[in-house]
Backbone as numpy.savetxt, mean C-alpha at the origin, in Angstrom:
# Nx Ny Nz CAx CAy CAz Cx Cy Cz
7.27 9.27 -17.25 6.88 9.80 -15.95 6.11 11.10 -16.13
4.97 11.52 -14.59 4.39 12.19 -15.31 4.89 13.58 -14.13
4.08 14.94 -13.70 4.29 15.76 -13.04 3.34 15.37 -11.94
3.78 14.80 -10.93 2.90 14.66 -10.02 2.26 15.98 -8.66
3.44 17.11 -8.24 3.38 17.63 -7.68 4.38 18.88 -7.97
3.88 20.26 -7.78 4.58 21.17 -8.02 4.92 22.07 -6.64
5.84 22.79 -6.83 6.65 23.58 -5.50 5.44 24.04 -5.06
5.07 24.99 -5.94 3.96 25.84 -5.68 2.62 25.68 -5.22
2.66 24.42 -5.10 1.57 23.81 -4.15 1.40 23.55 -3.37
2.91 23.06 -2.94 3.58 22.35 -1.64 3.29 23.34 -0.80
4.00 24.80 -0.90 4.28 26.04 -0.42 2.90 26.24 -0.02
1.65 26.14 -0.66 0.30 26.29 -0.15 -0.27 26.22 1.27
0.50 24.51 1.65 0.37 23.79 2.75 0.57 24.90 3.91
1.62 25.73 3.78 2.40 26.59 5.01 1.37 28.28 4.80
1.34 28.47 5.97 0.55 29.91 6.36 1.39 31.15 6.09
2.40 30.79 6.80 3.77 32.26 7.54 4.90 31.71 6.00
4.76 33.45 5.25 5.70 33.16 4.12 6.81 33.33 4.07
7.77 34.21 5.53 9.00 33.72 5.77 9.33 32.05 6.05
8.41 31.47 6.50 8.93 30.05 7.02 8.99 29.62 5.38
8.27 30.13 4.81 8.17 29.22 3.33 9.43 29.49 2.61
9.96 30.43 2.97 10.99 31.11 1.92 12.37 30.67 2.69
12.53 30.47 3.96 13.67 30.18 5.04 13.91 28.41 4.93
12.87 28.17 5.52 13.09 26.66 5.85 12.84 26.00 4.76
12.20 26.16 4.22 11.50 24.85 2.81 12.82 24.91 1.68
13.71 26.39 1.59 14.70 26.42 0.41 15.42 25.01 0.54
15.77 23.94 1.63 16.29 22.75 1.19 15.78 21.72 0.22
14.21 21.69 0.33 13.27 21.29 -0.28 12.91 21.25 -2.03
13.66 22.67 -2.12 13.07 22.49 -3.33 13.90 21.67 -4.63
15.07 21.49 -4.27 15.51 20.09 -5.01 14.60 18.71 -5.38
13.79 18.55 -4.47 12.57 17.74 -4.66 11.84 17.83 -5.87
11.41 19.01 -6.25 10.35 19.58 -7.22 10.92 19.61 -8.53
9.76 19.36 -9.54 8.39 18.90 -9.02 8.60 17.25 -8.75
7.55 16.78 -7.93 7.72 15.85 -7.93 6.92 14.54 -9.18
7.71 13.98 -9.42 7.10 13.14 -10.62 6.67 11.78 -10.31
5.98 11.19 -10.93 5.33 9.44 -11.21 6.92 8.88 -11.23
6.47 8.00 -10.36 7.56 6.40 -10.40 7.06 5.04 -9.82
7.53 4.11 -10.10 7.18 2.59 -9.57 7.10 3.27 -8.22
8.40 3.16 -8.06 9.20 3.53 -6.46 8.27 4.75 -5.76
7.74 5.89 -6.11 6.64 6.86 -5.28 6.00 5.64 -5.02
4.94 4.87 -6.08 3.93 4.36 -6.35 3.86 3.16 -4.76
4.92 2.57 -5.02 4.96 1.32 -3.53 5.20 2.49 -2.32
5.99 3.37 -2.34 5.81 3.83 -0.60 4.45 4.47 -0.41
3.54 4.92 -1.38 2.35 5.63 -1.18 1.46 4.10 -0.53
1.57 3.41 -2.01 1.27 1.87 -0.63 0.98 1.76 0.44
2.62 1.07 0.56 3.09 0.94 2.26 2.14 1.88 3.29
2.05 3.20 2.94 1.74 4.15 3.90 0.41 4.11 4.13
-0.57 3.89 3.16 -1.88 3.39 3.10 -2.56 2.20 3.75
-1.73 1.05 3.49 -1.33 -0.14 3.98 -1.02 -0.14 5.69
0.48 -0.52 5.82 0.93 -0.51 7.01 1.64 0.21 7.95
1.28 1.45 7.04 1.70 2.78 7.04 0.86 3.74 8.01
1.52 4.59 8.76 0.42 6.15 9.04 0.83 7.11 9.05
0.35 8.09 8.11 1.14 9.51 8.05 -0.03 10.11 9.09
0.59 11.13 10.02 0.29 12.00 10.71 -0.43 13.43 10.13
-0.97 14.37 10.47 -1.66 15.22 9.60 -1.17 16.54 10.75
-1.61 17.83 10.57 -1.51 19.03 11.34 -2.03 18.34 12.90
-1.34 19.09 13.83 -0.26 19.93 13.49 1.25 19.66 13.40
1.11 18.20 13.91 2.72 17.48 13.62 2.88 16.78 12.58
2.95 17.29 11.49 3.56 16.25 10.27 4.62 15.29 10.34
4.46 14.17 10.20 5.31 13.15 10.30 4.79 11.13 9.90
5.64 10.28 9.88 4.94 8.92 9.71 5.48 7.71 10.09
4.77 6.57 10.01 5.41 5.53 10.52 4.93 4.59 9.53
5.84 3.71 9.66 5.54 2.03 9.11 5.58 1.18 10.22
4.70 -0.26 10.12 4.76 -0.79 11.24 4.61 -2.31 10.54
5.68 -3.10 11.06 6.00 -4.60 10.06 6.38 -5.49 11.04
6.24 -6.60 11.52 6.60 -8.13 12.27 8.37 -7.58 11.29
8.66 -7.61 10.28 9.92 -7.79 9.73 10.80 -6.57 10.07
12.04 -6.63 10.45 13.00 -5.55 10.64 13.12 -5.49 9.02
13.51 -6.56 8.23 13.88 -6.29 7.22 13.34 -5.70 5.82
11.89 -5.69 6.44 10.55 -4.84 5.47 10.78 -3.82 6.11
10.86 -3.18 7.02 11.16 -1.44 7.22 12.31 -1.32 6.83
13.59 -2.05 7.01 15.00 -1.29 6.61 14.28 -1.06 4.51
13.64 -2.16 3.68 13.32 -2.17 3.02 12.35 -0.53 2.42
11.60 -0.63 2.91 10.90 0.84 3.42 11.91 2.13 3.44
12.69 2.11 4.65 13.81 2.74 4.97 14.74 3.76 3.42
14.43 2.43 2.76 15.94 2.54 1.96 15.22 3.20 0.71
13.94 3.21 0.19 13.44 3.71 -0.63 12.86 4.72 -0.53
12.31 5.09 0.75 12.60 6.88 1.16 13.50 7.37 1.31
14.69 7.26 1.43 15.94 7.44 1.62 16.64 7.56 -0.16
15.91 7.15 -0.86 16.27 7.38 -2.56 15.58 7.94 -3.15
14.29 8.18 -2.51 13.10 9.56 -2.78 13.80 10.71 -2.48
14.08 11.09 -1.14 14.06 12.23 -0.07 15.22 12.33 0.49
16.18 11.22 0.43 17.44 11.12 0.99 16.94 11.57 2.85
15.97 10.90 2.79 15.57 10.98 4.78 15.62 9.89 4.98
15.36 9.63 6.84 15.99 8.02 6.70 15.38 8.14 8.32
14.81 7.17 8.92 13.92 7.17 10.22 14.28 6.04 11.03
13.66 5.93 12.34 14.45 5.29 13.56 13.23 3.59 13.59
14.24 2.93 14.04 13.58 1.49 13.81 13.37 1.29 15.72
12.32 0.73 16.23 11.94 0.97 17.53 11.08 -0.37 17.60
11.06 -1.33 18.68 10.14 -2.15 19.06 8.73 -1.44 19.51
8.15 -2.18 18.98 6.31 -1.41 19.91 6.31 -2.55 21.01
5.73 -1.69 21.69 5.32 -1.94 23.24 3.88 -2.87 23.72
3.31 -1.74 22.92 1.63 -1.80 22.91 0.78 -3.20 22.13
2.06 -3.83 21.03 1.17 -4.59 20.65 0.65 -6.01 21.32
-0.18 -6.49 21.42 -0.66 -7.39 22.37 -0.90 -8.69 21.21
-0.91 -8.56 20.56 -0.88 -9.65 19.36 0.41 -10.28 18.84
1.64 -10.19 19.29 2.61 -10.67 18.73 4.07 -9.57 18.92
5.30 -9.91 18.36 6.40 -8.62 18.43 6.08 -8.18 17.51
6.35 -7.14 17.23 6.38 -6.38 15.99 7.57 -4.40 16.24
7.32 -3.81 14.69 8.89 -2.98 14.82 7.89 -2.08 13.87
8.13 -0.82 14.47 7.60 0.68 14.00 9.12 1.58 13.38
9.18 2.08 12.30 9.87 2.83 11.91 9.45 4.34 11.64
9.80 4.78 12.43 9.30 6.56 12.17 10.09 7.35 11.56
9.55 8.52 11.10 10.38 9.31 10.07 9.87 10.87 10.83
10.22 11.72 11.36 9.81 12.85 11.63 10.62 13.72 10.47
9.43 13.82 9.59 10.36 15.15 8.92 8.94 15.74 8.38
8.84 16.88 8.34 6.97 17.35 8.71 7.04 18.08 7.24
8.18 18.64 5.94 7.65 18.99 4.52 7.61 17.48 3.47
8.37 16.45 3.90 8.41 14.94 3.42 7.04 14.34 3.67
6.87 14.80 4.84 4.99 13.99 5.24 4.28 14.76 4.35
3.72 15.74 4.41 3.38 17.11 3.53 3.30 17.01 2.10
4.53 16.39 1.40 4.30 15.95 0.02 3.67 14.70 -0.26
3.81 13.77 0.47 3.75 12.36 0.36 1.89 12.84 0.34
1.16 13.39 1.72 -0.26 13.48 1.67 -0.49 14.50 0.41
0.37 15.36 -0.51 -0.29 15.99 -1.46 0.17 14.94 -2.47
0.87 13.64 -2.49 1.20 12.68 -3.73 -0.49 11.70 -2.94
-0.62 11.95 -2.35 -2.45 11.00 -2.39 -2.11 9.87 -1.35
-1.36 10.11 -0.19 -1.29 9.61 1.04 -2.50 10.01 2.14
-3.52 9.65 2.51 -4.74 10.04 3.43 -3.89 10.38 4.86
-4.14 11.29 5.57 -3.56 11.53 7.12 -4.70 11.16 7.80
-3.95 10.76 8.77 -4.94 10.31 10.34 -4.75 8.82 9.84
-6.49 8.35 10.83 -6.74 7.49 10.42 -7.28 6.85 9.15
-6.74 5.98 8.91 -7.35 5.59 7.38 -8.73 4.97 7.31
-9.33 4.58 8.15 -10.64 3.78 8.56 -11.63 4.82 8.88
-11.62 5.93 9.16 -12.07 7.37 9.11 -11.75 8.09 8.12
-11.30 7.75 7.28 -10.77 9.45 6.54 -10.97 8.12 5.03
-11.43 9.52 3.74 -12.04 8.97 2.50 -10.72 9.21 1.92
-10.68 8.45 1.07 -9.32 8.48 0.05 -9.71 7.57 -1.24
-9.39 8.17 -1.80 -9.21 7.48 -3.71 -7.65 6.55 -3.85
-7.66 6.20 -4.94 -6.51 5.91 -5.78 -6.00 7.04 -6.68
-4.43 7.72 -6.34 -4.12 8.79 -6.90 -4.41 8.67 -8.07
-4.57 9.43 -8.85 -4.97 9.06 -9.98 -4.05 9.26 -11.47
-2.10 9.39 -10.81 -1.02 9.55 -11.22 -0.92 7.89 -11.42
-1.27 7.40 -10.04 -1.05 5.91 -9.94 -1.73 5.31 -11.29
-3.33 5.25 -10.67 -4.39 4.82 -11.59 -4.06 4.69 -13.01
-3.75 5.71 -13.51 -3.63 5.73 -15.03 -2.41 5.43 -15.55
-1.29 5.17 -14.74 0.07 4.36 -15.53 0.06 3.01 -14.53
0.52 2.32 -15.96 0.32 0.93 -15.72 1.51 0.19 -14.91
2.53 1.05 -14.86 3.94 0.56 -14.32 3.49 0.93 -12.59
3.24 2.38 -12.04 3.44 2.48 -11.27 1.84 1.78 -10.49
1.00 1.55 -11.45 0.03 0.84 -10.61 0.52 -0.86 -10.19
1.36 -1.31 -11.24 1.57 -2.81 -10.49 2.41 -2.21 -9.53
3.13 -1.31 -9.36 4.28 -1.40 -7.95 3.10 -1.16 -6.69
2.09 -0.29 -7.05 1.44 -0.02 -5.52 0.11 -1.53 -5.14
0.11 -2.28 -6.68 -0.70 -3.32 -6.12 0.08 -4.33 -5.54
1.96 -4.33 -5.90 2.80 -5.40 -5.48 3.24 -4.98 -3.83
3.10 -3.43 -3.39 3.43 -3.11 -2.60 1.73 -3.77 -1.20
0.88 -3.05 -2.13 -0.40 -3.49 -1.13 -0.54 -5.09 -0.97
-0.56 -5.81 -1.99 -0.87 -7.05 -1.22 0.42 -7.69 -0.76
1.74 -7.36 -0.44 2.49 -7.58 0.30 2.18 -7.23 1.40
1.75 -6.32 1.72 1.27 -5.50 3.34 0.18 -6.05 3.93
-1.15 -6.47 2.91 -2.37 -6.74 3.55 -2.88 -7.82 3.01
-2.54 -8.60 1.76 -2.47 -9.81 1.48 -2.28 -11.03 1.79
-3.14 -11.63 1.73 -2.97 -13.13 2.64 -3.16 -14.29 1.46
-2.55 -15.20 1.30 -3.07 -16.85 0.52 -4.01 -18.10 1.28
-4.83 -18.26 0.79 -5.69 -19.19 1.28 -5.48 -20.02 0.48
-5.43 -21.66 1.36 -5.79 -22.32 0.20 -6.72 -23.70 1.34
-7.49 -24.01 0.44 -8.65 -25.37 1.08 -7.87 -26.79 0.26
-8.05 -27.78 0.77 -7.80 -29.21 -0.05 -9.11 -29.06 -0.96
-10.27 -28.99 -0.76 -11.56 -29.24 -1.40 -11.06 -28.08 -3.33
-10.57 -27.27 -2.71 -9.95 -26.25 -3.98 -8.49 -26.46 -4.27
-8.77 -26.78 -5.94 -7.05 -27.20 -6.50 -6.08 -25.90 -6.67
-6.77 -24.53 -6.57 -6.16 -23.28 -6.99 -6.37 -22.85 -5.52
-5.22 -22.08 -5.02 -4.98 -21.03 -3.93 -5.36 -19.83 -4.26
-6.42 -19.11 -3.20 -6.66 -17.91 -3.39 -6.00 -17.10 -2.75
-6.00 -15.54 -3.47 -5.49 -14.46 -2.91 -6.04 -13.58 -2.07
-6.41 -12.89 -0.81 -7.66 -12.02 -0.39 -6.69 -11.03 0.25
-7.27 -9.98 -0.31 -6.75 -8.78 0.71 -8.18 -8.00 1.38
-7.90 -7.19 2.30 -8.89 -6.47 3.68 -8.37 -5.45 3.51
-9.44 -4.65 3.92 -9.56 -3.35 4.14 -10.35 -2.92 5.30
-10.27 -2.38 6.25 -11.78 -1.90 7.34 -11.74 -0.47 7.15
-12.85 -0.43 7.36 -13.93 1.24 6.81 -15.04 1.28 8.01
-15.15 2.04 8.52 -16.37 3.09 9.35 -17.33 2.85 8.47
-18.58 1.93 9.33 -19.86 2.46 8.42 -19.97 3.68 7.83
-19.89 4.83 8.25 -20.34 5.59 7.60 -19.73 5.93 6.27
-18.46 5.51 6.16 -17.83 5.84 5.15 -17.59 4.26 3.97
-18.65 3.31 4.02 -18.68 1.84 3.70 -18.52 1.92 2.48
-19.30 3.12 1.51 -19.72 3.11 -0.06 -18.01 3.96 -0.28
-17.25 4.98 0.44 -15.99 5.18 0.10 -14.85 4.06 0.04
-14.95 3.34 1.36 -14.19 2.12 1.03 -14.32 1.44 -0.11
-15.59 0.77 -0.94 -15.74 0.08 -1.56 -15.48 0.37 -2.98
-15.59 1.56 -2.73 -15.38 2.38 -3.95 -13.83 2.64 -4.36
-12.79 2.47 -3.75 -11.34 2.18 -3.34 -11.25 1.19 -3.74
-11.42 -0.28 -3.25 -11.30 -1.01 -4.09 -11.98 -1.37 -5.09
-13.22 -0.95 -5.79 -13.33 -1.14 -6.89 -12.45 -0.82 -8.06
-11.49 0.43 -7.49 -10.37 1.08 -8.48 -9.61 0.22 -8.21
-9.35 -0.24 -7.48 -8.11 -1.66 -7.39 -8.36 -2.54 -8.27
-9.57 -2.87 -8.00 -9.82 -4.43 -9.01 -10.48 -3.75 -10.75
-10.58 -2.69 -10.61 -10.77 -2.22 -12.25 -9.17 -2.18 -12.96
-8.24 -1.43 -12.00 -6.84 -1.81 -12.80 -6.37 -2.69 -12.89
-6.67 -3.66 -11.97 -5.99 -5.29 -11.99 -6.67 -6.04 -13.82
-7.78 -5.68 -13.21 -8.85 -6.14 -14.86 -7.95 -5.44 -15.80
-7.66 -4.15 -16.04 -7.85 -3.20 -17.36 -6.04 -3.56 -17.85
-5.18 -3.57 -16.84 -3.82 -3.78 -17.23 -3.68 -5.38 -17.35
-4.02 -6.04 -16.42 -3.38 -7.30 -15.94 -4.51 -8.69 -16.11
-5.49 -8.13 -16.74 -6.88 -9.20 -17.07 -7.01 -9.86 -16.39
-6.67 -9.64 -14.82 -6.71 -9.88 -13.24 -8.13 -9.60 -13.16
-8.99 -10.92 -12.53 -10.92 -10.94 -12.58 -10.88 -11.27 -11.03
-11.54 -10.43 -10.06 -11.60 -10.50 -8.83 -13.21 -10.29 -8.06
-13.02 -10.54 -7.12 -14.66 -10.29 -6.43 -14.26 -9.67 -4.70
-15.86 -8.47 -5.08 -15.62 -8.19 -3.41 -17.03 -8.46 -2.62
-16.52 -8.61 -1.54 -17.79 -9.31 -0.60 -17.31 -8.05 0.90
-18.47 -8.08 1.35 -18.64 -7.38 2.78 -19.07 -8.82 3.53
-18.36 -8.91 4.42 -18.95 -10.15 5.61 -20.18 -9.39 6.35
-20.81 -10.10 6.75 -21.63 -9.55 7.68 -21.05 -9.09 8.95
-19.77 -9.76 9.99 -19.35 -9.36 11.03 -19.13 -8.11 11.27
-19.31 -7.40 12.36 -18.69 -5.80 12.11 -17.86 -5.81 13.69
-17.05 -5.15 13.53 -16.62 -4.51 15.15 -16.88 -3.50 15.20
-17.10 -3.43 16.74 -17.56 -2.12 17.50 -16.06 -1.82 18.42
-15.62 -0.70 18.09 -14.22 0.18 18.07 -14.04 0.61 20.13
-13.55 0.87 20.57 -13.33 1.35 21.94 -14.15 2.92 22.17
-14.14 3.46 20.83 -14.96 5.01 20.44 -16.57 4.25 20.20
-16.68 3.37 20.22 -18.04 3.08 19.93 -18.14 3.52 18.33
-17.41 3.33 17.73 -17.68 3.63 16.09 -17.48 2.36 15.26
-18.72 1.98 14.51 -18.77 0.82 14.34 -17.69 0.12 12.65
-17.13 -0.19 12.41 -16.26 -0.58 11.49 -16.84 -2.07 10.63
-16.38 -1.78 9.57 -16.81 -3.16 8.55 -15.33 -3.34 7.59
-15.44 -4.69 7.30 -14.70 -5.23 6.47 -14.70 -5.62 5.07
-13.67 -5.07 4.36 -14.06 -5.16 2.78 -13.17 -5.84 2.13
-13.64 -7.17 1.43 -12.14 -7.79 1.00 -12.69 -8.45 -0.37
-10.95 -8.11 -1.12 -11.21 -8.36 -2.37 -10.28 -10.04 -2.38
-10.98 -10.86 -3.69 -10.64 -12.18 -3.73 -9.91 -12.41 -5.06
-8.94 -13.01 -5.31 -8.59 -12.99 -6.57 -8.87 -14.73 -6.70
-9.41 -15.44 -7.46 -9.74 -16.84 -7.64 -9.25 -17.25 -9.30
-9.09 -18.55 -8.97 -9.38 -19.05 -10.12 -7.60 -18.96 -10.79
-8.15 -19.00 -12.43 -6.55 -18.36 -12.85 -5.92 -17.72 -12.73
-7.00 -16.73 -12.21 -6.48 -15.08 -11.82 -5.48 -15.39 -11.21
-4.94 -16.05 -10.58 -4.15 -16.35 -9.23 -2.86 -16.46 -9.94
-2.84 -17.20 -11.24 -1.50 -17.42 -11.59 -1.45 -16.25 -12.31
-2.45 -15.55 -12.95 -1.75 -14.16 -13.46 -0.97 -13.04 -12.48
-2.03 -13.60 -11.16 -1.24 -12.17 -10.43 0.24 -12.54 -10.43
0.38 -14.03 -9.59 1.79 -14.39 -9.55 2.92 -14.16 -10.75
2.25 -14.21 -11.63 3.17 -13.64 -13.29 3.42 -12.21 -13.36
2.42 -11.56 -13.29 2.09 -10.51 -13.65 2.38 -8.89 -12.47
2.37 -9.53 -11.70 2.52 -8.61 -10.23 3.20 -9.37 -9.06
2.79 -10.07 -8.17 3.46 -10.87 -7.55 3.66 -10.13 -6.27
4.10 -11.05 -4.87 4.30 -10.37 -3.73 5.75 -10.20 -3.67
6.45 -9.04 -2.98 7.66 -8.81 -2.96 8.33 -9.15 -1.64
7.75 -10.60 -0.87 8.42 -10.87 0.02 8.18 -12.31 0.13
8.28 -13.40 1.06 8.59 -14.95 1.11 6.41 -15.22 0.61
5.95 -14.41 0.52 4.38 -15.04 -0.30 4.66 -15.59 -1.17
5.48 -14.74 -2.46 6.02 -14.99 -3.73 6.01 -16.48 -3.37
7.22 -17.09 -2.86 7.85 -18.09 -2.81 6.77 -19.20 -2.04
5.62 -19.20 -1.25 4.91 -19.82 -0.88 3.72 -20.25 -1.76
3.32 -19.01 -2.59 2.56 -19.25 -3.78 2.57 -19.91 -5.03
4.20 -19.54 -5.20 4.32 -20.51 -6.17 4.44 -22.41 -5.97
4.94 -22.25 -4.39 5.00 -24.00 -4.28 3.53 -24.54 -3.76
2.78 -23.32 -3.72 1.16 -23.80 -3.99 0.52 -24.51 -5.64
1.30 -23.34 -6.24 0.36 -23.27 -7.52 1.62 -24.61 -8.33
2.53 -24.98 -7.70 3.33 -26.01 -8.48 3.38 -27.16 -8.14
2.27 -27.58 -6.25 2.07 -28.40 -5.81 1.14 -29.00 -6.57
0.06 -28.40 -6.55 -1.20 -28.39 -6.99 -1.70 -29.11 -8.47
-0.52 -28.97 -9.29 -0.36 -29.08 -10.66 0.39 -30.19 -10.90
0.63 -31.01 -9.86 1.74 -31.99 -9.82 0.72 -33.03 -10.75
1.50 -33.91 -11.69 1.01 -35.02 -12.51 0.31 -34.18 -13.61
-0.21 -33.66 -13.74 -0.95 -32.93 -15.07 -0.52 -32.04 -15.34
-1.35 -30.76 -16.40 -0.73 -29.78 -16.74 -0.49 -28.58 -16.34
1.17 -28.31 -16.03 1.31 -27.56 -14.80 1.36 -25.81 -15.60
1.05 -25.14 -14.92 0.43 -23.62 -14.92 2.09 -23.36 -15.64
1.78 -22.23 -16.75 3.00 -21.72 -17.00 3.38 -20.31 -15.87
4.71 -20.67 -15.39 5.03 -19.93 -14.49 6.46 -19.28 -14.91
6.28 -17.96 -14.94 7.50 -17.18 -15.36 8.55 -16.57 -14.33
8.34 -17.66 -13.50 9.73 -17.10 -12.05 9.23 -15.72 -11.10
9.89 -15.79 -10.56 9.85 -14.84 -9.19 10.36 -12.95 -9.79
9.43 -12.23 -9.69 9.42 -10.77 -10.15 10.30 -10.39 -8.95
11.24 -9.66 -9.50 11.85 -8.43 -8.91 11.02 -7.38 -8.26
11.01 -7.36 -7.06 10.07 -6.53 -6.37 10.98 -5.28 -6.58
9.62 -3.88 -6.46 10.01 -2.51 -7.02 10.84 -1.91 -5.11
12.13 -1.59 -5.75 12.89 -1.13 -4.90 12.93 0.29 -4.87
């Protein structure tokens, strides 16, 4: 593990140096904060299906169709930070039920955006791949097992004997070459650790936002064998796992079937 974040940085964040010296002393049990699988998937999540809040209210949410992917969520900030947030139906969504878990705790938000969490909106605002993540190979499969659990979908056609993998991203024109550039670091570590070979395409469709700000879509494809490496090699940490594989074991029926090394322990 490596040093991901130090007190003394954290402390930066805050203006008034009594508040720094009064309120934050619970905090510093935290420090420094270091590389783990476990950082690696909630930085994910938060990127993903996640939104951390920025000044002047620090705070965040997860937002999942599953109660049992936020208690999931829940329980691994809660072994980071020992914090623990309120599970709530949304109202607003017009697409289906779905369950928001919030966390108000405004020096926990605070570290998470100095561990390489983007605030606001993510479709507006430029962000990299931390680059704690990037360069260890453990905690990069947890945040690629964590992302395409969140934004990952399986396709599969009859005309094609292999099921593909595609994950999305949407980006603000203006910020199109930052998006893309995001996942190119995705699919360079998938290559460099996991000899995971992927492709990205921009559709032509774009939406036009309620702000009149026009948005595009960026999605990466994993094809081919690749498909059974990811499933070996990384894998989704929820019922995909288990749908993918009775793809890739359907598929193979009568001939020679894909070596498959069982269902990965998703990073808790």
């Amino acid at each position: 593990m490596g040093e991901v974040l130090r007190y003394s940085k954290f402390l930066e964040t805050y203006k008034t140096r009594s508040y720094r010296l009064n309120h934050l002393e619970d905090y510093k049990r935290f420090f420094p904060v270091m590389s783990s699988p476990l950082l690696a998937g909630v930085v994910a999540d938060l990127i993903c299906d996640g939104h951390l809040q920025g000044s002047p209210i620090w705070r965040m949410d997860f937002t999942s169709r599953s109660v049992s992917e936020l208690d999931n969520f829940n329980e691994r900030i809660k072994r980071l930070f020992n914090i623990s947030g309120k599970i709530r139906k949304c109202t607003s969504n017009k697409f289906g039920e779905s369950f928001n878990l919030g966390i108000n705790c405004s020096p926990i938000a605070r570290i998470l955006f100095l561990c390489g969490v983007p605030a606001g909106q993510k479709v507006l605002t430029k962000f990299s791949l931390p680059r704690w993540i990037k360069e260890d190979k453990e905690c990069f499969r947890a945040f690629c097992q964590r992302m395409f659990t969140c934004e990952g979908s399986i396709m599969h056609e009859k005309k094609r004997r292999m099921p593909q993998i595609r994950l999305e991203m949407w980006k603000s024109e203006e910020l199109l070459k930052d998006g893309v550039f995001f996942m190119e670091e995705v699919c360079s570590g998938l290559k460099k650790y996991f000899d995971i070979s992927t492709t990205i395409t921009l559709p032509k469709s774009k939406c036009v936002r309620k702000d009149e700000i026009v948005t595009t879509k960026i999605k990466i494809y994993i094809l081919g064998e690749s498909v059974i490496k990811f499933y070996n090699k990384i894998g989704f940490c929820n019922d995909k796992q288990q749908s993918l594989k009775a793809l890739l074991t359907s598929n193979f029926r009568g001939s020679l079937e894909p070596e498959l090394h069982g269902d990965l322990v998703s990073i808790k």
